[in-house]
ROSE-431609 format. One record per residue (C-alpha): residue number from 0; residue in three letters; z, y, x. Coordinates in nm, 3 decimals. Layout:
<site pos="NUM" code="ALA" c3="Z" c2="Y" c1="X"/>
...
end
This chain:
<site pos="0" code="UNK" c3="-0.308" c2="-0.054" c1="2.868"/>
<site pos="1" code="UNK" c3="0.084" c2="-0.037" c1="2.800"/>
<site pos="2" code="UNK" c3="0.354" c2="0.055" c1="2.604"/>
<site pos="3" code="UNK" c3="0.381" c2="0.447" c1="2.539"/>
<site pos="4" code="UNK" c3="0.484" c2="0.636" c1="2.245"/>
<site pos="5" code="UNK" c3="0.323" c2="0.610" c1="1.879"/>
<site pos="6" code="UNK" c3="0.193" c2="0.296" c1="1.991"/>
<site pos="7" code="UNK" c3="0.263" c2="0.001" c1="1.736"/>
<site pos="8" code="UNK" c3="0.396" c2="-0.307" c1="1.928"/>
<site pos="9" code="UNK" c3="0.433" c2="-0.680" c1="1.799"/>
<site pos="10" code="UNK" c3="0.675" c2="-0.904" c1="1.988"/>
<site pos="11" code="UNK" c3="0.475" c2="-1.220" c1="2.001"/>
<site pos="12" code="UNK" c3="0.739" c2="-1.438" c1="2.213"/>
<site pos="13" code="UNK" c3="1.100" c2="-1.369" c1="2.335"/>
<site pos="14" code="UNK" c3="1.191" c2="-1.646" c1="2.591"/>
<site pos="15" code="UNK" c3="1.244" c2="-1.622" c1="2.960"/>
<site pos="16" code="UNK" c3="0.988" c2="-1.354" c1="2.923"/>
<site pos="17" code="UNK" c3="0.893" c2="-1.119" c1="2.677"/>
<site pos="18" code="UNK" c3="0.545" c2="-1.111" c1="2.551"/>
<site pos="19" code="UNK" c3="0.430" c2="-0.800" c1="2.321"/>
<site pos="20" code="UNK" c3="0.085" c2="-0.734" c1="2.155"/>
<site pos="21" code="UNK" c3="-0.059" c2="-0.400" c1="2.220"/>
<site pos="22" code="UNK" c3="-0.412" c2="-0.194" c1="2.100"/>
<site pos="23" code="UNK" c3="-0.530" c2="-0.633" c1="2.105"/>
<site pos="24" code="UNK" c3="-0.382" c2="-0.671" c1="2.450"/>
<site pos="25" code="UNK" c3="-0.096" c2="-0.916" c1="2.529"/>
<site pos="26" code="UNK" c3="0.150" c2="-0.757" c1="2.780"/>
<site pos="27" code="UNK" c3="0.397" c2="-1.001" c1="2.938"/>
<site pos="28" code="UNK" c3="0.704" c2="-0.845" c1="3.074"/>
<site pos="29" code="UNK" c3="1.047" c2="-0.996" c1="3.207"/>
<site pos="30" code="UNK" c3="1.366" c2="-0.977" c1="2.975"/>
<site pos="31" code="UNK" c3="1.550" c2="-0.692" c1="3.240"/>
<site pos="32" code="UNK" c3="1.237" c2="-0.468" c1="3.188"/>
<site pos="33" code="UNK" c3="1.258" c2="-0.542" c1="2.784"/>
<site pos="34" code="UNK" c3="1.581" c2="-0.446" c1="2.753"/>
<site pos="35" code="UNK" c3="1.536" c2="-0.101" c1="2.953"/>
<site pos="36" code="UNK" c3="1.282" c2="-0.016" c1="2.656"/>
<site pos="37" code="UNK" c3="1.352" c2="0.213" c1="2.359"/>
<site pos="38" code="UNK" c3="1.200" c2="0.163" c1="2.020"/>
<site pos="39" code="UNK" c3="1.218" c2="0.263" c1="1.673"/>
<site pos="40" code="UNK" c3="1.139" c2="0.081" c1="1.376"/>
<site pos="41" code="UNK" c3="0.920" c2="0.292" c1="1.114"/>
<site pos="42" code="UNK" c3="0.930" c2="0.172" c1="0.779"/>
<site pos="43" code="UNK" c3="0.615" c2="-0.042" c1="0.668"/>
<site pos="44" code="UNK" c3="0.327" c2="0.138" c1="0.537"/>
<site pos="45" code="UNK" c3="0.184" c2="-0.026" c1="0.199"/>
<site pos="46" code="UNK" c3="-0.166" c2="-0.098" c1="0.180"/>
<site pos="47" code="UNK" c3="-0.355" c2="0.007" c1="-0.127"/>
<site pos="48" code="UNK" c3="-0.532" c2="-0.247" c1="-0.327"/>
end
């Protein structure tokens, strides 16, 4: 469980703390270790109907 690369992340709550959904796991982490993290944005993948 945790962040690592090609994982998809969804940033549930940014307070005090920041609290990211990961693989159906919520990982709480403070704002200083947050802001040491790298990410890129991929563009949004369309579903097909």
């Amino acid at each position: 469980m945790g962040l690592c690369e090609d994982r998809q992340v969804k940033m549930v709550s940014r307070q005090a703390n920041v609290i990211c959904q990961v693989c159906n796991v919520r990982l709480g982490i403070s704002s200083e270790m947050a802001a040491s993290i790298w990410v890129e944005l991929l563009p949004q993948v369309k579903k097909a109907a």
